[in-house]
C-alpha positions as CSV (number, residue, x, y, z in Angstrom):
1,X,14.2,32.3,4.3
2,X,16.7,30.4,2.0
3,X,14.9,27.8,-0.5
4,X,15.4,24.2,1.1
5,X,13.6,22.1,-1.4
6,X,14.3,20.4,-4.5
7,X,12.0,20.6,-7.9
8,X,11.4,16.4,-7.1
9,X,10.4,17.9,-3.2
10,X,8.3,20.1,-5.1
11,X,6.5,18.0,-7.7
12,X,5.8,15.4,-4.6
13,X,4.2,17.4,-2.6
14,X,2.0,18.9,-5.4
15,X,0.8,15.7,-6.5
16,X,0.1,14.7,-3.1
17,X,-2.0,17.6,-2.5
18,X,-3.9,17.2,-6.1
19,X,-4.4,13.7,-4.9
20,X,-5.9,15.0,-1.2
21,X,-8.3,17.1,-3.9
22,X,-9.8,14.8,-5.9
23,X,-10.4,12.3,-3.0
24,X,-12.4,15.2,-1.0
25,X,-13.9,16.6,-4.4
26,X,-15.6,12.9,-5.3
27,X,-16.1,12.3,-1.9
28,X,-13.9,9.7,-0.9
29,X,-12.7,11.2,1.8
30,X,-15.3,13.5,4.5
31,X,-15.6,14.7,7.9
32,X,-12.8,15.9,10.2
33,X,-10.1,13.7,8.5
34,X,-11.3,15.4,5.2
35,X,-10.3,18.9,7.0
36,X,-7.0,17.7,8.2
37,X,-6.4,16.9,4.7
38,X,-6.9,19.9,3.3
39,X,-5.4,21.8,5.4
40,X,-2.1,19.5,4.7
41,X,-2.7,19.6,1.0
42,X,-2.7,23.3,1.5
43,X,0.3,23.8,3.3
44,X,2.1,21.7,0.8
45,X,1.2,23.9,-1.8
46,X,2.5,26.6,-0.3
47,X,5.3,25.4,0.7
48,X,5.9,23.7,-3.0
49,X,5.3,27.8,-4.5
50,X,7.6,29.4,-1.6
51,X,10.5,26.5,-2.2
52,X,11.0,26.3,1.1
53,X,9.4,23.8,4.2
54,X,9.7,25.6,7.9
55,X,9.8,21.3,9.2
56,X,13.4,21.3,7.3
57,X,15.0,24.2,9.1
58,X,15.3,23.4,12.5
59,X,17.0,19.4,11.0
60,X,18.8,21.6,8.1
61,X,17.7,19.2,5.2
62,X,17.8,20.5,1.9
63,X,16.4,18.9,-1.2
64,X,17.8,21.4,-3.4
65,X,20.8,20.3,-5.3
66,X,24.0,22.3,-4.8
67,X,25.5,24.4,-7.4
């Protein structure tokens, strides 16, 4: 699993995810589309943490700058 994502990638995705949070949090956002939320703010996490997004393989995008 070879990092595939760029620090910008990274920051992104977090802020889209802490975004996702506060709207379920204050309840802006409920019900099933809440969960479908989550679950994407959750992946994005992850995948922000791991450095690298399975979706990017298959394509063979990188974000990460070369050395």
């Amino acid at each position: 699993m070879k990092a595939n994502m760029g620090s910008a990638d990274k920051i992104i995705r977090i802020l889209i995810a802490v975004v996702i949070g506060i709207l379920y949090f204050t309840g802006q956002i409920t019900g099933t589309a809440a969960i479908i939320l989550l679950v994407l703010a959750g992946i994005f996490i992850a995948t922000s943490f791991i450095g690298f997004c399975p979706l990017y393989a298959p394509f063979k995008i990188s974000t990460k700058k070369k050395k």
